[in-house]
N, C-alpha and C positions, 0 to 999 in steps of 0.2 A: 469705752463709755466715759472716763474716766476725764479722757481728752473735751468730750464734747459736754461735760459740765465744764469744764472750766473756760470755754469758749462761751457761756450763757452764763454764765455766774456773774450776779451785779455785784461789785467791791464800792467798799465806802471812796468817794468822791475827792476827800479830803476839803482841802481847800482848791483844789482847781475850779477855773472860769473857764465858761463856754468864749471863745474868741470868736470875732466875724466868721471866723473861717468854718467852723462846728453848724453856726446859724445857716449861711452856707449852703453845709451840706447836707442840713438837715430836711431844707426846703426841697431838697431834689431828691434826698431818699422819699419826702413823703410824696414827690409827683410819678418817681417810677418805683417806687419799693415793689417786693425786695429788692433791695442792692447788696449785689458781691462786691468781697474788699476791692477787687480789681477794678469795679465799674465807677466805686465812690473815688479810688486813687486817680482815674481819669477824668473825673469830675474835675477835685480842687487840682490836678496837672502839680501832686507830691509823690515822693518816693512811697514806698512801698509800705514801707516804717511806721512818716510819719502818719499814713492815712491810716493805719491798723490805731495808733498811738489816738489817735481823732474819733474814731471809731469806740474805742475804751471810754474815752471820756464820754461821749453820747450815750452809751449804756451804762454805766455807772451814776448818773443822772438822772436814769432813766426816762429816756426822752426817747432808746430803740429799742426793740427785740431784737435776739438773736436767737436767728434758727439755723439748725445743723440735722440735715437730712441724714448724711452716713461723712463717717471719722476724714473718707479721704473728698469728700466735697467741699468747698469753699463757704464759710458763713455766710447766710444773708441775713438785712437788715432792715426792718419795718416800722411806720412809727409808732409809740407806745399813745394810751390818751393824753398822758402826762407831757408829751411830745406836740400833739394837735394842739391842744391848750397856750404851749408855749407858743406855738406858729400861730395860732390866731389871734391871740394878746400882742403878740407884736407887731404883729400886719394887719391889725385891726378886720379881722376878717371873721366869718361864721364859724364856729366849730366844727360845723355838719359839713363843711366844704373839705374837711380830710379826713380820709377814710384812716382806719385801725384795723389792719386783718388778724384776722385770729389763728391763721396758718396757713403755711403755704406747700403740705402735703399732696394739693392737687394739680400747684401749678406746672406745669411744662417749661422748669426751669431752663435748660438747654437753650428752649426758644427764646426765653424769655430776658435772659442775659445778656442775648444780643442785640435787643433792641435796645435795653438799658445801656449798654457800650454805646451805641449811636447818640442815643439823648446825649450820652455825657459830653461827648465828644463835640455836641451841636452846641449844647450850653456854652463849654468852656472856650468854644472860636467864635461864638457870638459875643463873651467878653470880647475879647482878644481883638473884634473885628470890629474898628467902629461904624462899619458900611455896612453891617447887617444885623440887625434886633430880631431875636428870635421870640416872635409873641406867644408861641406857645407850643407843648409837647403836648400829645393826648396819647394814653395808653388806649389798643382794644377796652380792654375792663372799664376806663374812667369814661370812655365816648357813651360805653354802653348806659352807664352809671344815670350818669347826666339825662341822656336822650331815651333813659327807657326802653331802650331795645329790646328788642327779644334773642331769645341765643342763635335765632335762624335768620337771623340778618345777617349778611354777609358784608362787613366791613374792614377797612384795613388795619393791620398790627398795630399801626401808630397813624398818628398826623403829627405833622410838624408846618407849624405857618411862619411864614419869614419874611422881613421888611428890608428893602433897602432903603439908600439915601434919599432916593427919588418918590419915595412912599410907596414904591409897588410893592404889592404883596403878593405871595408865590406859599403855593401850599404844596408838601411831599406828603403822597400816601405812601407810607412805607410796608414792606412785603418782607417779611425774615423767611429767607427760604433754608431749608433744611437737606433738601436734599428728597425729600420720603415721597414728594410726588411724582412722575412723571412730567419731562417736559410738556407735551401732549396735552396733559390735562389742566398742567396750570395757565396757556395758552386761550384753552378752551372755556377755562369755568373762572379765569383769574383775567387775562391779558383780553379775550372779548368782552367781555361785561364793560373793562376799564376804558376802552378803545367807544364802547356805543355811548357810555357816559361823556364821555368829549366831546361824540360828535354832536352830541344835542346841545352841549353847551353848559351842561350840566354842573353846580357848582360845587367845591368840596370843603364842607365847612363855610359857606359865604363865601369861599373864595373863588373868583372865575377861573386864575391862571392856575392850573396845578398840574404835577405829574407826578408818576409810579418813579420808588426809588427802593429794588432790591437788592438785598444784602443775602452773598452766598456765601459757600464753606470754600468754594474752588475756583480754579481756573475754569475747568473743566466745564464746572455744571453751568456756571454764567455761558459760558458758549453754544452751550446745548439750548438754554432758555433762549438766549439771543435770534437762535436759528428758530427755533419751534414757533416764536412768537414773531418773526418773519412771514416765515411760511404759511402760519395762521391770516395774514392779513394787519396785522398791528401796525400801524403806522409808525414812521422813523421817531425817534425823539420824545416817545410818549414812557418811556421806560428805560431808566438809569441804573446799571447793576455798579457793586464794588464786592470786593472779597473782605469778611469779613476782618482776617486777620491786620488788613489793611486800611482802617478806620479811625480815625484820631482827631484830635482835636486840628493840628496841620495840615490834614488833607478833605477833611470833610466837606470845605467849602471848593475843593479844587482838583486835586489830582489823584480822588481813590476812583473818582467814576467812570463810567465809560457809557456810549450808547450806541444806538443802531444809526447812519448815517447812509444815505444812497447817495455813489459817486456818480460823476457826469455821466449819461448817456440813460440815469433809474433805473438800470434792468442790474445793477450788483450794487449791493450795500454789505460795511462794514463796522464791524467793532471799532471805536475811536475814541480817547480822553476828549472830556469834556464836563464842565464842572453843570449843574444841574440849577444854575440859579439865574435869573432874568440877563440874561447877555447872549452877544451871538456867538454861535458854535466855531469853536476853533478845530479845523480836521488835526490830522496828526498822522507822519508816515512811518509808516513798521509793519511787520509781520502779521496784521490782525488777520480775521477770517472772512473771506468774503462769501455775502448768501446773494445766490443767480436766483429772479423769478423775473417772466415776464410779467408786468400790473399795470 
């Protein structure tokens, strides 16, 4: 107990300033809060230290909460109102446009980690990258927010909409897969639905060009989805899996994904790298798995 006050305990400030780097991150805790230390450290792309060290000062200021579910979970981090206020005086923007949670005992942290790993990941090689501006992140919770939804809507974990040089814009529904479904079913109730949205033409977020981009635990299971969502009928290239643990800031625009690809003759398609953003498909030869249908 003892441990997890003193992971929530605000200490006087002293004389420290917030640097660019604080403002930052504060802007991206408040787009995917909670954020774990790991997800804010892949954010600013610092060691371990000093993103904990960044972290202190944010709550010492009180600009974040810190919540700590049990002693061996990692703290997350939310913003305070004292936090909004400073995001909106800066950026000249509404109050009301950042949210304040009041706790996150309900959330499905597990899932929820992982998406925030992505954001960060996407932020910090949309710096990095001057060929691609990333105009925006939207959590499930923030789309709903916005648009009013109802909780029986079925929408994806994230969007993410992205600009190249060229000005085309390209939208990712993103899918945190966990594992607890059935290939089968997320085929069924996830990979058809996405597949009849396309072919109408249907836009995602205003955007026309978009596609499915799921993030797994394994090898294994992407393979399994890759097959299921074959064999369902899902056309090639409409759905980009990577493994989780393989997600970063240097591979996110390039080498964590993969997709479904039909080699000459369309009766076998395979697993193949291929980065997920407006260019043409580079195959790639290896060991992947190949799925036989005739279509």
């Amino acid at each position: 107990m003892k441990k997890s006050c003193k992971r929530t305990m605000r200490q006087h400030p002293d004389r420290s300033r917030l640097m660019p780097r604080e403002v930052e991150g504060l802007v991206f805790i408040a787009e995917a809060q909670p954020v774990a230390t790991s997800v804010y450290q892949e954010r600013l792309g610092v060691s371990v230290a000093v993103a904990r060290r960044s972290l202190r000062k944010l709550r010492n200021h009180g600009l974040v909460n810190v919540f700590v579910t049990a002693q061996e979970v990692p703290s997350h981090f939310a913003l305070t109102k004292r936090g909004a206020v400073l995001l909106a005086e800066t950026f000249d923007r509404r109050i009301d446009e950042f949210h304040v949670l009041r706790g996150i005992g309900k959330l499905p942290l597990r899932h929820h980690d992982v998406g925030a790993h992505l954001a960060a990941s996407l932020y910090r090689a949309a710096h990095q990258n001057e060929g691609i501006v990333l105009e925006s992140f939207l959590t499930e919770s923030s789309i709903r927010r916005s648009r009013k939804l109802a909780a029986s809507t079925q929408i994806p974990d994230a969007v993410a909409v992205l600009r190249n040089q060229a000005g085309q814009r390209l939208a990712w529904a993103i899918e945190i897969d966990l594992a607890t479904e059935s290939p089968a079913y997320v085929a069924r109730h996830k990979g058809k639905p996405y597949a009849d949205l396309q072919a109408h033409g249907t836009p995602l977020l205003n955007v026309v060009d978009w596609r499915v981009l799921c993030v797994v635990p394994t090898e294994q299971r992407m393979k399994r989805l890759a097959a299921a969502l074959w064999e369902a009928g899902v056309p090639e290239a409409q759905w980009y899996f990577t493994i989780a643990r393989e997600v970063g800031a240097e591979t996110v625009f390039s080498a964590a994904w993969r997709t479904v690809r039909t080699m000459p003759g369309g009766t076998e398609a395979a697993l193949v790298c291929e980065d997920p953003l407006p260019a043409c498909a580079v195959l790639t030869d290896g060991n992947d798995d190949i799925y036989r249908e005739e279509r």
